[in-house]
N, C-alpha and C positions, 0 to 999 in steps of 0.2 A: 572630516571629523578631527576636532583638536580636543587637548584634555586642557579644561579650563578651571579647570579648581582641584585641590590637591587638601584632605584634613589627614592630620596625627592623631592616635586617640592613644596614650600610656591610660592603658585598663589594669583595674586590679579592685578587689572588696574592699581593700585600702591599700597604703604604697606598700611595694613587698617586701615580707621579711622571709630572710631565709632562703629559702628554695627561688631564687627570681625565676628562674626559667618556667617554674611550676605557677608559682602566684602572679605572676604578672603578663601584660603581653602589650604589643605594642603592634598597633593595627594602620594600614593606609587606606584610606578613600582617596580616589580619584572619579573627578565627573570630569563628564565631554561634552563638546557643543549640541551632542545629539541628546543630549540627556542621560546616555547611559553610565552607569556608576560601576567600578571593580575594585576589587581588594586585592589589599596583600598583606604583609605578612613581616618584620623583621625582628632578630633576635634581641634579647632584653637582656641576658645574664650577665650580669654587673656590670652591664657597659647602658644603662638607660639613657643616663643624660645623653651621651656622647652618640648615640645613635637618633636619639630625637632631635640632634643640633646637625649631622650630616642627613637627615630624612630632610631637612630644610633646602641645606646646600642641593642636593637633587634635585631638588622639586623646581628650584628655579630652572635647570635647565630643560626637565621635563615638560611643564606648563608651556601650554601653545603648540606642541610636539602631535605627531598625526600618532594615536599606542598602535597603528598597525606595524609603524616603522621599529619594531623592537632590535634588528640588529644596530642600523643606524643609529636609534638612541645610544642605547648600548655603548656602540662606538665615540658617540660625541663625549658622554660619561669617561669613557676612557683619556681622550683625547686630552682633556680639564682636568682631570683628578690625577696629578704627577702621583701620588701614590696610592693608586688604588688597585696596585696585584699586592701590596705588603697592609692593609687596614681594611681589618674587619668592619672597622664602624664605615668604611665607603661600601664596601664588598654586601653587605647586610641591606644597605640602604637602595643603593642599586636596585638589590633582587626584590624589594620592596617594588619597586616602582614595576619592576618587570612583569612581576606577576599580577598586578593589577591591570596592566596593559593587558597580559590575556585575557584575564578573565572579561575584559571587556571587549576585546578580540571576538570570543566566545557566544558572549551575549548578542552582539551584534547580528553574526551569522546564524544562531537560534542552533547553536552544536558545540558540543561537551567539549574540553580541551583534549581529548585522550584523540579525539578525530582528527586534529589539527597537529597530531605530533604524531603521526601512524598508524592509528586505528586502534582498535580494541585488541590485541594480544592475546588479554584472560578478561573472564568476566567477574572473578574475584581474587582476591589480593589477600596471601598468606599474610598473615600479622605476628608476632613474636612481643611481648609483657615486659613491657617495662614499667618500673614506677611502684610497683607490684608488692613494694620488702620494707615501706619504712616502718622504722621503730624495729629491726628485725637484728636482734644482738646474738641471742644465744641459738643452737641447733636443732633447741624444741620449735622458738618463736619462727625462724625459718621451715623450719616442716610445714606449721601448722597454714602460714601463707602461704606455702608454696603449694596444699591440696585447695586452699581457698581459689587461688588462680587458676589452678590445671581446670578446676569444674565449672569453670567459664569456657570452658572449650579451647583454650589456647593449646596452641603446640609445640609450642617456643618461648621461652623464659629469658632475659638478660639480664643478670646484676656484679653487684662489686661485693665481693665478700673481703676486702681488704683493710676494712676497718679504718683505723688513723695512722695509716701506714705509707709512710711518702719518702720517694727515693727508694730508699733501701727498706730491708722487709729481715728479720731474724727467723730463729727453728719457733718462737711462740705464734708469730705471726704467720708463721707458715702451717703452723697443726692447727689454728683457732681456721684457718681459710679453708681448709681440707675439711675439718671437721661440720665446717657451715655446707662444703658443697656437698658433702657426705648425706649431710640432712636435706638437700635439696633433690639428690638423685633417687633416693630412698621412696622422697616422699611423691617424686612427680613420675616415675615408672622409668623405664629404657624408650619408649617411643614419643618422649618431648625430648626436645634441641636444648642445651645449654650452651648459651652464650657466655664467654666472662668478662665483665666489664672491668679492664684495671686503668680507667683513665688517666693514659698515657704518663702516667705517676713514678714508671723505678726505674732507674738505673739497668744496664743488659744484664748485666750480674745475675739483679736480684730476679729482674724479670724472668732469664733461663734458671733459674735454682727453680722458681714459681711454675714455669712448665713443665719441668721435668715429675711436678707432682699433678697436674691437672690433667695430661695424656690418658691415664688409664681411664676416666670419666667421658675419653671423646667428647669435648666439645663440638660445636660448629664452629666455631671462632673464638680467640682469644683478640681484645677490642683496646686498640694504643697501648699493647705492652711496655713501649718505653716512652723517655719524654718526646713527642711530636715532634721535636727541629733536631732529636739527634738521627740521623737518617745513618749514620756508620754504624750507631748501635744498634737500629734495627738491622742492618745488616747481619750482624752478630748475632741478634736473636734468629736469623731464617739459619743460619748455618747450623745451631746448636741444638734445633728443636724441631719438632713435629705437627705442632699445632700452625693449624690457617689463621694466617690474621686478615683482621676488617679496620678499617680505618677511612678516614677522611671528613670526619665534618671541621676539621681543620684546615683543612684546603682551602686554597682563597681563588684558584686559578688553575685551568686548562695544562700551563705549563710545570707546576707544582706537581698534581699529577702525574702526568709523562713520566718526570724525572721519576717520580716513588715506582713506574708501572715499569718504565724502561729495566729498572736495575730490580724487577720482582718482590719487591717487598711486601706486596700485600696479595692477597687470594679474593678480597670480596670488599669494595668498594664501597663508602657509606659519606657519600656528597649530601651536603645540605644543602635545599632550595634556597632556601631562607638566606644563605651567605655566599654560596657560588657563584650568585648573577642571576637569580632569578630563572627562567623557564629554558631562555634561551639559553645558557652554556649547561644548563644540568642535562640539557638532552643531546647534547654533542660531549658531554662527560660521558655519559652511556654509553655514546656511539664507541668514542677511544676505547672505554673501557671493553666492549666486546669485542676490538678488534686486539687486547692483548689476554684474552679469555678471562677476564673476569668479571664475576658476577656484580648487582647493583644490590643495595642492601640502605635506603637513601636512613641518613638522620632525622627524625622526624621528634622533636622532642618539646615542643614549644606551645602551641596554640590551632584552635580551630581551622586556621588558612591553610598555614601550611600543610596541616594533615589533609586537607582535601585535594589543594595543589599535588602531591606528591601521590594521592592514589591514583590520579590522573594521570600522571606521567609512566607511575608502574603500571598502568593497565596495557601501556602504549611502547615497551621496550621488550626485548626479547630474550636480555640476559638479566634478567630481572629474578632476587633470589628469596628473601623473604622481608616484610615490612615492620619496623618500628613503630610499636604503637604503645603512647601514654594514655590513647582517650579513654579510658574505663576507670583511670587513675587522676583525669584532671581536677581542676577544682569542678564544680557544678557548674557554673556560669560560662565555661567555655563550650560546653556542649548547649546548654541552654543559649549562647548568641547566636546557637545556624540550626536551634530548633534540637537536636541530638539529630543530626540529619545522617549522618556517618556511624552509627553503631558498629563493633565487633560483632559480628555471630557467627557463631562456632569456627574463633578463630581465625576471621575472616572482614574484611570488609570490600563491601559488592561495589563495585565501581558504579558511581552516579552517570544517566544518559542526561543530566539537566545542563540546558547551558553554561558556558563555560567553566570556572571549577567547581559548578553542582551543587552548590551551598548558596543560601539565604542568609543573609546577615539581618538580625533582629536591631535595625538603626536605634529602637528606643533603649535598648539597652546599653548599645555604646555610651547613651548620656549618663546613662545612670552609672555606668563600670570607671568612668573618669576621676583620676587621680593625677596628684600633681607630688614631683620632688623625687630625690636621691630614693634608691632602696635601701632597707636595712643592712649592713654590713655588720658579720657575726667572725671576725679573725678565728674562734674556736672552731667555725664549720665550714668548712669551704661551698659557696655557693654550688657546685658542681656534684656535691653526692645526697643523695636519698637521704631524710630527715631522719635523723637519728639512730644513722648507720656508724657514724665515724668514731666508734667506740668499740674496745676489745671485749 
């Protein structure tokens, strides 16, 4: 079996504005000599072009390639891409490729990806709400989302109540964030999880001033308390605080990790398929990950694949803690390209026994979801937070 054709599809109702990670998505088909077709999956948020120009570069080396060889591709990828443990647009495009490789993997042998990465674990997969709070400013507008959500069955909430708050954070900024999470714990009871989403945005400063007030609410985790490449300031934050932190869909590489696990900075690990490397390094992420006791918590924030890819893989690990899930917040059309095949119910979703990552891709719809060009770029919002959050 070789894989002899390889399409890109940048999908979206039109090119995205705003929220890229939400409105858009950018999909792989690969076919094989045997006929078999797999998907995958790579990330879009303000990097489209630049990802759909190295999903090119990939694919030449992949095209003609046997997808059972996933390490060896892998490997050759590595070999060619001088920078591909430091660029996300290689790192992205890889795990694109990777993951269609299994899912064709998958198909082939007529069994789920969860059996081919160690079996079935659980038979359902905690999920925790994201997506959940746009347009949510004041701490009525947050309650009143926050009982919308809880009676969907969820038991686990994550959001950013930091408004347009970056770097550094003041005493307004800090009773307007209290005051939101007040409204949220209020309204969702003591027996849901709050996660705080402060994407990796302050300074240790502000970030410890910021947990010394969020402790008495016991989160699960507090999510990139400071900026991502300062690793001495997270340092600073484990020293000075209380709270577990989760991190990693920043991670580009196996040895990236280590280094953050080695020196303990983090409590609960959140790898993205979509930019790790695809199937094969996120389940040797796991592995490291449980041999320095932490939990797996993966980033899942993107599109249809990925979200299937990744229940698969939770079903199939054993420090596995609870699951990121936008699907009940995407647009309609990404649940409608795999049928809504992956529903939440009650806070949950059931791991698929269907060949490889368990999903049907609705190929006519790819035609119709195709868009061409840049996405909208909004300097006043940062692509990276909930729509019309970023306001005191």
């Amino acid at each position: 079996m070789r894989i002899t054709e390889f399409e890109i599809y940048q999908l979206g109702k039109e090119v995205a504005r705003g929220q890229t990670w939400a409105s858009s998505a950018i999909l792989l088909k690969l076919t094989t000599s045997d006929g078999i077709v797999g998907y995958g999956e790579a990330v879009p948020t303000l990097r489209v072009q630049p990802v759909l120009a190295s999903l090119k570069e990939v694919g030449r080396l992949y095209r003609g390639k046997d997808p059972f060889d996933v390490e060896r591709n892998r490997w050759d990828w590595y070999r060619n891409d001088f920078y591909l443990p430091e660029s996300f647009e290689s790192t992205t495009a890889l795990s694109a490729f990777d993951i269609a490789c299994w899912d064709i993997i998958g198909k082939s042998l007529g069994t789920p990806l969860h059996k081919l990465t160690g079996g079935k674990f659980r038979d359902r997969v905690r999920a925790y709400a994201n997506g959940w709070y746009s347009n949510c400013v004041t701490p009525e507008e947050w309650a009143k989302s926050t009982k919308r959500t809880v009676k969907r069955g969820y038991t686990g909430l994550k959001f950013d109540i930091f408004g347009p708050y970056f770097d550094w954070i003041d005493e307004e900024g800090i009773r307007m964030a209290v005051a939101r999470l007040e409204a949220v714990r209020d309204a969702a009871g003591d027996k849901v999880d709050l996660m705080i989403e402060h994407h990796g945005r302050f300074n240790p400063n502000s970030a410890i001033r910021i947990a010394k007030e969020l402790e008495p609410f016991n989160p699960l985790f507090a999510e990139e308390p400071v900026h991502p490449e300062n690793m001495e300031g997270l340092e600073k934050y484990r020293m000075h605080t209380d709270i577990r932190v989760a991190l990693g869909e920043r991670v580009l590489s196996k040895q990236h990790f280590i280094s953050l696990a080695q020196r303990h900075l983090l409590d609960f690990f959140q790898a993205d398929i979509t930019n790790i490397g695809g199937v094969t390094e996120a389940r040797k992420m796991a592995a490291i990950a449980e041999g320095y006791g932490i939990e797996m918590a993966f980033h899942n924030a993107f599109g249809p694949i990925q979200n299937a890819v990744t229940i698969q893989l939770d079903a199939s690990i054993p420090n596995f803690l609870i699951q990121e899930s936008f699907y009940d917040f995407f647009p309609d059309w990404k649940r409608e390209l795999i049928g809504d095949s992956t529903p939440v119910e009650n806070g949950h979703f059931r791991v698929s026994d269907k060949p490889g990552l368990g999903v049907t891709v609705n190929e006519k719809m790819l035609e119709s979801l195709r868009v061409e060009g840049q996405e909208y770029f909004n300097p006043d919002e940062p692509v990276w937070v909930i729509g019309g959050t970023w306001k005191k």
